[in-house]
C-alpha positions in Angstrom: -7.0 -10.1 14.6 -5.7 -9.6 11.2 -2.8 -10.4 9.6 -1.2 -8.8 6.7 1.5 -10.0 4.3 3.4 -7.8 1.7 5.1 -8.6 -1.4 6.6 -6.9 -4.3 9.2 -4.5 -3.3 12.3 -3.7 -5.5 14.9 -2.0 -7.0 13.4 -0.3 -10.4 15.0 2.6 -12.5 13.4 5.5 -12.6 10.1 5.7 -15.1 9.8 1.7 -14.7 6.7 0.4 -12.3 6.1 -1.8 -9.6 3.1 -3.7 -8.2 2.6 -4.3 -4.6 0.3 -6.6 -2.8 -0.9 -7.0 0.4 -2.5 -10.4 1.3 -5.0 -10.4 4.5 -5.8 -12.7 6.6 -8.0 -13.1 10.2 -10.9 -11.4 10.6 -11.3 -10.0 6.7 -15.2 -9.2 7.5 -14.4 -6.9 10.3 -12.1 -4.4 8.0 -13.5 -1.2 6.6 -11.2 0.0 4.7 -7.4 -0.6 3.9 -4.1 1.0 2.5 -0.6 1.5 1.7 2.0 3.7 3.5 5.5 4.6 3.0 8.2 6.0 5.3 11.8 7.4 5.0 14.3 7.5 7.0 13.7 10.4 9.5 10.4 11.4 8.3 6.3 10.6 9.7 5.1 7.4 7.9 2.6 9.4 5.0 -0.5 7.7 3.5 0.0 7.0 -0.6 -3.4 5.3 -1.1 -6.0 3.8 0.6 -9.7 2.0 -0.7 -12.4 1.5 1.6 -14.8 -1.9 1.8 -17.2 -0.1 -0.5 -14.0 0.9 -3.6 -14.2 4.5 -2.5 -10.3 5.3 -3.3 -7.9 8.5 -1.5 -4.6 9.3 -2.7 -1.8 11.4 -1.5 -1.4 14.0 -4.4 2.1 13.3 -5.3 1.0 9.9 -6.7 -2.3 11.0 -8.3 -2.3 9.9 -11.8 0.8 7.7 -11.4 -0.8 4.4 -8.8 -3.3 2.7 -8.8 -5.1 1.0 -5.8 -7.3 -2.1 -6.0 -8.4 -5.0 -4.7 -9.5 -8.9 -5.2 -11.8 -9.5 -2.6 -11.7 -13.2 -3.7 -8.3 -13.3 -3.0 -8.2 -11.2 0.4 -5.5 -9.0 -1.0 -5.4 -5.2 -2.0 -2.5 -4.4 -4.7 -0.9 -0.7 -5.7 -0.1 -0.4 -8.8 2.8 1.9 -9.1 3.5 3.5 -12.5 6.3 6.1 -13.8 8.1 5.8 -10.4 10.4 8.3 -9.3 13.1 8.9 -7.1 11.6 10.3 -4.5 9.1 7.3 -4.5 12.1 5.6 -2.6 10.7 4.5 1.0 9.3 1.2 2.4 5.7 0.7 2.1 3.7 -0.2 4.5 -0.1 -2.2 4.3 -2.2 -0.9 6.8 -5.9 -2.4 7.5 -8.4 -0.5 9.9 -11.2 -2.2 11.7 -14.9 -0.9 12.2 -13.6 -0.7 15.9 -10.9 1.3 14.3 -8.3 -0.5 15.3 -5.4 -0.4 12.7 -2.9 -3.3 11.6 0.2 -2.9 9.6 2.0 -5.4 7.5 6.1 -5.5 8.0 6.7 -3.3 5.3 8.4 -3.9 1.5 11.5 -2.0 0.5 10.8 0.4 -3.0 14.2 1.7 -4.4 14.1 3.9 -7.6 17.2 4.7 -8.8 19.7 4.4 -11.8 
């Protein structure tokens, strides 16, 4: 089992930035890679970044060049930096963590609002 704990959601204007984390708990030696969602209202829950066990990184294009995914393996926690935010950056983010079994676990999700 793993549990996963989000923090730093928020109202920012738009151009500001925002830093999520994601702590982890459980079983951290059985997870092979983990990420960050988001989802609107209406719309399928899309991946925004993910980093794997060994740093490999993926993002969703729309945020290339503008978040930042990392992790403190010390701390059990993976972080997205989010940078130059936009409107359409509005969603709740969601940590997800998938197992070697490839199971998947998601954290309860953090509200991001960019607007003026």
């Amino acid at each position: 089992q793993v549990q996963l704990v989000e923090s730093g959601g928020g109202l920012v204007q738009p151009g500001g930035s925002l830093r999520l984390s994601c702590a982890a708990s459980g079983s951290i030696f059985s997870i092979k890679a983990m990420g960050w969602y988001r989802q609107v209202p209406g719309k399928q829950r899309e991946l925004v970044a993910a980093i794997t066990r060994l740093g490999s990184t993926n993002y969703a294009g729309s945020v290339k060049g503008r978040f930042t995914i990392s992790r403190d393996d010390a701390k059990n926690t993976v972080y997205l930096q989010m940078n130059n935010l936009k409107p359409e950056d509005t969603a709740v983010y969601y940590c997800n963590a998938e197992q070697w079994t490839h199971r998947v676990y998601w954290g309860q999700g953090t509200q991001v609002t960019v607007s003026s």
